[in-house]
C-alpha positions in Angstrom: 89.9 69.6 49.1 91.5 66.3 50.1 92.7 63.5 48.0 89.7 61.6 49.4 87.2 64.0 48.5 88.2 63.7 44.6 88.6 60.6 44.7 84.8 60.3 45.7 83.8 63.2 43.4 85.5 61.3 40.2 83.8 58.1 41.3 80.5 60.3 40.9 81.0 61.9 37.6 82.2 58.2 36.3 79.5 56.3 37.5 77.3 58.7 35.4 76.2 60.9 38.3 77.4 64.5 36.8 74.4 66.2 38.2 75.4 65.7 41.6 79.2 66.6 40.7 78.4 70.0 43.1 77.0 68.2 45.8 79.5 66.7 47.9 77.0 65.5 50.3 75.6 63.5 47.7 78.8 61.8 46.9 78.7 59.4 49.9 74.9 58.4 49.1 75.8 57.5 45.5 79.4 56.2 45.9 78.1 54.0 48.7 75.2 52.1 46.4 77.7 52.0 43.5 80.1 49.9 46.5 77.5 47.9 47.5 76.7 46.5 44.1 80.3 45.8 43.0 80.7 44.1 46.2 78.0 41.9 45.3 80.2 41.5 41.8 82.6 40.3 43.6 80.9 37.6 45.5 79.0 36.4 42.4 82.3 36.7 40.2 84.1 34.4 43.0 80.8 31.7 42.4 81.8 32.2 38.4 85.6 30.8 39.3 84.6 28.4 41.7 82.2 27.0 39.3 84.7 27.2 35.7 87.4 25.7 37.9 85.6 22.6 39.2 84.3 22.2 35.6 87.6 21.5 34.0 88.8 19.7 36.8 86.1 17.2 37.5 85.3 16.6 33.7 88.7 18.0 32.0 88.8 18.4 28.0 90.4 15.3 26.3 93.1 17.8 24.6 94.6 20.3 26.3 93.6 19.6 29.5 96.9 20.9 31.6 96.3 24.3 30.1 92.2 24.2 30.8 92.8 23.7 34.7 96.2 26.3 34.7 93.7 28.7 33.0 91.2 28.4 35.4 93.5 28.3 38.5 94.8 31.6 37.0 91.1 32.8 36.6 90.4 31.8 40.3 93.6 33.4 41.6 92.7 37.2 39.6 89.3 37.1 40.7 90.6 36.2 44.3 93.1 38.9 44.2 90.9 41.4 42.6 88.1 41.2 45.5 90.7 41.8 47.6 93.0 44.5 46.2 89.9 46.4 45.3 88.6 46.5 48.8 91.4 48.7 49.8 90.0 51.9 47.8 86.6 52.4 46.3 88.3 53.7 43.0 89.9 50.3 42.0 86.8 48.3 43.0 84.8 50.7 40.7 87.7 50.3 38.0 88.3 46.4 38.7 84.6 45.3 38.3 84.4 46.8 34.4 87.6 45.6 33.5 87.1 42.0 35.0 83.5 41.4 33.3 85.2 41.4 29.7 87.6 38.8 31.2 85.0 36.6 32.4 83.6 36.6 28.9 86.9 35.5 27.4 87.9 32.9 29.4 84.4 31.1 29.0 84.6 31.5 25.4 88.3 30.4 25.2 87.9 27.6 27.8 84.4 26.4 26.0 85.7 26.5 22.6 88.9 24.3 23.6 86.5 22.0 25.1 84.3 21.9 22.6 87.3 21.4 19.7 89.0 18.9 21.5 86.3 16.5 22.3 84.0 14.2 20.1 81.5 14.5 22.6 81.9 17.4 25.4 80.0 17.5 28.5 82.7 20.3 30.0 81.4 22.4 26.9 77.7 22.3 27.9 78.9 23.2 31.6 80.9 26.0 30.8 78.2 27.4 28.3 75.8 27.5 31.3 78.2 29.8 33.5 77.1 32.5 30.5 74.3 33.3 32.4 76.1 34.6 35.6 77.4 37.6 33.7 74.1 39.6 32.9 73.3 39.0 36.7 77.2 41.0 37.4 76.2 43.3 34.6 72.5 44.1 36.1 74.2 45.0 39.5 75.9 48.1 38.3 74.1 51.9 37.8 75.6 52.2 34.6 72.5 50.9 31.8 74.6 51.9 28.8 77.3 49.7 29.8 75.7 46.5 31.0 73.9 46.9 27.7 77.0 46.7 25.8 77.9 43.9 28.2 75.2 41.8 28.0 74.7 42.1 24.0 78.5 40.4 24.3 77.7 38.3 26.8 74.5 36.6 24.3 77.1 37.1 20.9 79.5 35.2 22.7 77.0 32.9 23.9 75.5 32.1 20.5 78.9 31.8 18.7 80.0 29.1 21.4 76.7 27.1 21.1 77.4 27.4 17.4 81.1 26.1 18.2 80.4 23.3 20.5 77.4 21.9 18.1 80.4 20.7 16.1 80.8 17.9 19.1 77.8 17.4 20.6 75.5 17.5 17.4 72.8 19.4 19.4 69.5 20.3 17.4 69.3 23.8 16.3 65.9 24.2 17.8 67.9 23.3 21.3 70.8 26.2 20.5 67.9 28.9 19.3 65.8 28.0 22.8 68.8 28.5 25.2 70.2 31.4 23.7 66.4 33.1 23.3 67.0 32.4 27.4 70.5 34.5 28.2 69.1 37.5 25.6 66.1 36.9 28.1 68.3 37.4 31.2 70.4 40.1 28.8 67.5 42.5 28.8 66.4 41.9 32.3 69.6 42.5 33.3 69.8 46.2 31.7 66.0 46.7 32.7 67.3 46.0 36.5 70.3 48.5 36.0 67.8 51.5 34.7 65.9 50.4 37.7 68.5 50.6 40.4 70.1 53.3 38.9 66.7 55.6 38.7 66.3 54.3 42.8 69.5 56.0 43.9 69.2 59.1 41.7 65.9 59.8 43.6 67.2 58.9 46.9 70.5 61.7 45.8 67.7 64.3 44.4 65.7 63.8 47.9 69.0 64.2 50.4 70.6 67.1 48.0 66.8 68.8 48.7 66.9 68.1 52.1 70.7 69.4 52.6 69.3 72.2 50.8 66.4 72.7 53.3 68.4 72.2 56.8 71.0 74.7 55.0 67.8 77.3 54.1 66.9 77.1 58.2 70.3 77.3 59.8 70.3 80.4 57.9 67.0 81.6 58.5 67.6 80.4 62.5 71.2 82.5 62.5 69.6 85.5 61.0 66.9 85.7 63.4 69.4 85.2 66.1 71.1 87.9 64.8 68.4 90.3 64.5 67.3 89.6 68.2 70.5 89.8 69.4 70.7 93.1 67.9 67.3 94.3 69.0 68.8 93.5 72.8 71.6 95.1 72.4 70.2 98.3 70.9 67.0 98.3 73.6 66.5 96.3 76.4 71.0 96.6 77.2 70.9 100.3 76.5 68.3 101.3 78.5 69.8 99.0 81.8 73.0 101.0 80.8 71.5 104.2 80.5 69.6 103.4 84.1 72.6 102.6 86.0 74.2 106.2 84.6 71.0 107.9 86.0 71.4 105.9 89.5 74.8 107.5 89.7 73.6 111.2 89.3 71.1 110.3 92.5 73.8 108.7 94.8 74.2 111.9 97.1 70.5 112.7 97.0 69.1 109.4 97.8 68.4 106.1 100.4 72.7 104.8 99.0 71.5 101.1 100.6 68.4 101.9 98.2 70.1 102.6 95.3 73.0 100.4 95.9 70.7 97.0 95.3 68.8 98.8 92.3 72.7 99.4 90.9 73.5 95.7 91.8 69.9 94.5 90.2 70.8 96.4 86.9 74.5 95.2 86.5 73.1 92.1 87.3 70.7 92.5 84.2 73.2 93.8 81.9 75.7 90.9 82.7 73.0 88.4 81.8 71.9 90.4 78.6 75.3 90.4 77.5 75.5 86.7 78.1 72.3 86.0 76.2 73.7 88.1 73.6 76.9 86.2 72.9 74.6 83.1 73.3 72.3 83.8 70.7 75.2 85.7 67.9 78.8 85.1 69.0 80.7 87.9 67.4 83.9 86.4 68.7 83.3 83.2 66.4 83.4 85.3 63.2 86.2 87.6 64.5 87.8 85.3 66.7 87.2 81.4 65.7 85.4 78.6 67.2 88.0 78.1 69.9 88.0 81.4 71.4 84.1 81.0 70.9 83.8 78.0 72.9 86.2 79.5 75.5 83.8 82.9 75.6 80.5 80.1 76.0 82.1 77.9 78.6 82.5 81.4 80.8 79.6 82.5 80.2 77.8 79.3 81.5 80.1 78.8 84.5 79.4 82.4 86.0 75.5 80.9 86.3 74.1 79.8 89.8 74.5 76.3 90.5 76.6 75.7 87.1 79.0 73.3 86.4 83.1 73.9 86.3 83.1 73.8 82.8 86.6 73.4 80.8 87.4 73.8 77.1 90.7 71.6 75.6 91.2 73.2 71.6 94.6 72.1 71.8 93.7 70.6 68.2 91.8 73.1 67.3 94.3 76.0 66.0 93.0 79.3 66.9 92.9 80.7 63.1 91.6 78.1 62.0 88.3 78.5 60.3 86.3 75.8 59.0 82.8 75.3 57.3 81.1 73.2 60.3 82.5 76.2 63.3 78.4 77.5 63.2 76.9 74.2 63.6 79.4 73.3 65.7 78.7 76.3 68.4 75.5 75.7 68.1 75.6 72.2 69.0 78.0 73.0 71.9 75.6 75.4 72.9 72.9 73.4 73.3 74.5 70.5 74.5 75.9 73.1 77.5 72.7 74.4 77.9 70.7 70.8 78.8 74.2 70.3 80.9 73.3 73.1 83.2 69.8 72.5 83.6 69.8 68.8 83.6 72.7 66.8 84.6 73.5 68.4 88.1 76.8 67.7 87.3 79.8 69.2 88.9 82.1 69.4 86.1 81.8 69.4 82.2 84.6 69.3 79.7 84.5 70.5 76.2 87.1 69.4 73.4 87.3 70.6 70.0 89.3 68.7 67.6 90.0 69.1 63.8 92.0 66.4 61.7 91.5 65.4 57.9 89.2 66.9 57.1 86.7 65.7 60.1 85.8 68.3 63.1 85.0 66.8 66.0 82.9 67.7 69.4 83.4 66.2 72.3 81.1 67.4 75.5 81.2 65.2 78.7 80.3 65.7 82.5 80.0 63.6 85.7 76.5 64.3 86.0 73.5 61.8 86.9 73.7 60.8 83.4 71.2 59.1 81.0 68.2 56.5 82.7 69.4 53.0 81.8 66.0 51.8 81.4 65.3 53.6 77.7 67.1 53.5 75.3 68.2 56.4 73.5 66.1 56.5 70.8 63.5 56.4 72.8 64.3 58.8 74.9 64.9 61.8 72.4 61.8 60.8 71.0 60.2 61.3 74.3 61.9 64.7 74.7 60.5 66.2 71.3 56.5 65.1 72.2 57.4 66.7 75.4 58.3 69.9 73.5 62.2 69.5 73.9 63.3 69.7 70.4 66.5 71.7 70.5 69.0 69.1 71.0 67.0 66.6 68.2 67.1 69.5 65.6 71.0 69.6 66.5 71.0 65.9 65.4 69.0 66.5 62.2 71.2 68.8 61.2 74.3 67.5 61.9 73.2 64.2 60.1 72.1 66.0 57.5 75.4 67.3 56.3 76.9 63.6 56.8 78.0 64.2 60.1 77.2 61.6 63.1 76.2 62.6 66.3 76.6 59.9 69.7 75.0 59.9 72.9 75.4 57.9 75.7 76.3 57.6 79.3 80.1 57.4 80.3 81.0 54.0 82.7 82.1 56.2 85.5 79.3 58.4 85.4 77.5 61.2 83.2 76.9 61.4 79.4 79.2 61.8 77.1 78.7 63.5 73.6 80.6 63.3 70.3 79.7 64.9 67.2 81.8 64.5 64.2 81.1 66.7 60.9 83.1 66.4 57.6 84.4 70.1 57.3 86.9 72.1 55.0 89.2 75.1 56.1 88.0 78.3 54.5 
């Protein structure tokens, strides 16, 4: 497993997703929501510095004013440098957006409580009290519940303890203090409500794409072994008995019409090369014994020796010939089909296939110089077209392959033809 893909499956297990620590599938779904939300942290923690920093510098405290604004530059300058740093890898974002919220509760306190202290009567105290009510909204953006909780219940003891503080200088009614701090517990429990909220949202959306994995890897498997089992069936019926043909053919040569028996010879080897081809097709033996490059190889000959077929070349130069990976099924299969509607479709007199594996990502590449996609409907459309029209082999290639995370890209080349790419995260077994 790569560095990246424990870095991902820690993210999971500490952003409270354990039961989806065995599906790495899932990881992407959950990591990416957990992302999305911090990023939005970020942009809302940038608003909090802005807004502390033009505080104390358009209405400064009367004491200790120099070391209100250096605090707040400093504030500005972390939060600045922490959107930034923790861009560069999910794990620090994640680790970044916990540890900042208990600084942003500080510095208000500290910065309020100097105001307040220093100043008969403090309007920068009043200001900086209202950025209290930014942090529940940074808290509610997280899947964690159990954490903004403990957030937020700060966030409103704080709040309450620096009313209390800066009462001292302003004189405020209680009545005032009670009603404003009955408001940020107000936003506190919304905030954790919206957490359990968001958080039960992606957990259904994980459960749903770890069933669905589940199902596309149920019918590859049920689609392989029925492949299989016909492949088998041809091999032990239809093949032997063309084999078993020819052999009586060759007992009638000196009794017989030779011109005769010379086309039915050529009509049966021309049967058993075809059955052997469709065999190979349907349950490539040489993929399990030989890899998915010598596979590819055996595919590519077996669609060239066709009437009217393509020149058809195969490039695994990075694609080792050992190497075995998780995604060499769905791979030939995608190849197989994307060869097949090649042949029959494109009129193309050439077709390249490439196979390429590097960290952790194979890749498919299938492009010829054939007539090519119309310009006049769009992709989408036009698969969608194909499957009313009963042509669903290449979309169920897609489902699948974006079912396991992969991404699969269609479109016409510049200089002619269509060009295919299909990239599926893979490990080497």
């Amino acid at each position: 497993m790569r560095n990246s893909d424990i870095e991902i499956a820690g993210l999971t297990v500490y952003l409270g997703f354990g039961e989806f620590a065995d599906e790495p599938r899932i990881h992407l779904i959950l990591v990416d929501h957990a992302v999305r939300g911090i990023r939005i942290q970020v942009l809302l923690r940038l608003f909090l510095a802005l807004f502390v920093l033009l505080t104390v510098c358009l209405d400064p405290p009367d004491h200790a004013a120099v070391f209100s604004v250096v605090t707040a530059v400093l504030y500005a300058a972390w939060c600045v440098a922490g959107a930034v740093v923790a861009r560069s890898r999910e794990s620090w974002m994640v680790r970044y957006s916990w540890i900042a919220l208990p600084i942003d509760l500080l510095l208000l306190t500290i910065l309020a409580v100097i105001a307040g202290m220093s100043n008969e009567v403090s309007w920068t105290t009043d200001a900086l009290i209202a950025g209290f009510a930014l942090v529940p909204m940074i808290a509610a953006i997280s899947l964690q519940p159990r954490l903004c909780a403990m957030v937020v219940t700060a966030t409103v003891v704080v709040y309450a303890v620096a009313n209390i503080l800066a009462r001292n200088s302003n004189s405020e009614p209680w009545s005032i203090i009670v009603l404003r701090i009955l408001v940020v517990a107000a936003l506190a429990v919304g905030a954790v409500l919206l957490s359990q909220l968001q958080r039960s949202r992606v957990t259904t959306i994980g459960s749903l794409a770890a069933e669905r994995a589940r199902l596309l890897d149920a019918t590859m498997e049920i689609e392989e072994r029925e492949r299989r089992d016909l492949a088998d069936n041809l091999h032990d019926g239809a093949l032997q008995y063309v084999l078993a043909a020819r052999q009586e053919l060759a007992t009638l040569r000196g009794s017989a019409d030779s011109v005769t028996l010379d086309r039915v010879d050529g009509a049966l080897r021309d049967s058993a090369r075809l059955l052997r081809s469709t065999l190979s097709e349907l349950h490539p033996a040489v993929l399990e014994q030989a890899g998915l490059a010598v596979a590819l190889t055996d595919l590519a000959s077996s669609y060239g020796g066709r009437a009217g077929a393509p020149s058809i070349s195969v490039d695994t130069a990075a694609w080792p010939s050992e190497l075995r990976t998780t995604a060499d099924s769905l791979l030939f299969a995608a190849a197989r089909e994307l060869l097949t509607n090649v042949v029959k479709h494109a009129d193309a007199d050439t077709a390249e296939v490439t196979a390429e594996f590097d960290d952790g990502v194979a890749r498919l590449v299938v492009v010829d110089d054939g007539v090519g996609l119309p310009d006049e409907v769009a992709i989408e459309e036009l698969m969608r077209r194909r499957q009313a029209a009963g042509h669903i082999g290449l979309a169920s290639r897609r489902v699948r392959i974006e079912g396991v995370g992969g991404v699969f890209s269609l479109q016409n080349r510049p200089s002619g033809g269509t060009a295919v790419v299909v990239e599926v995260p893979a490990r080497e077994v």
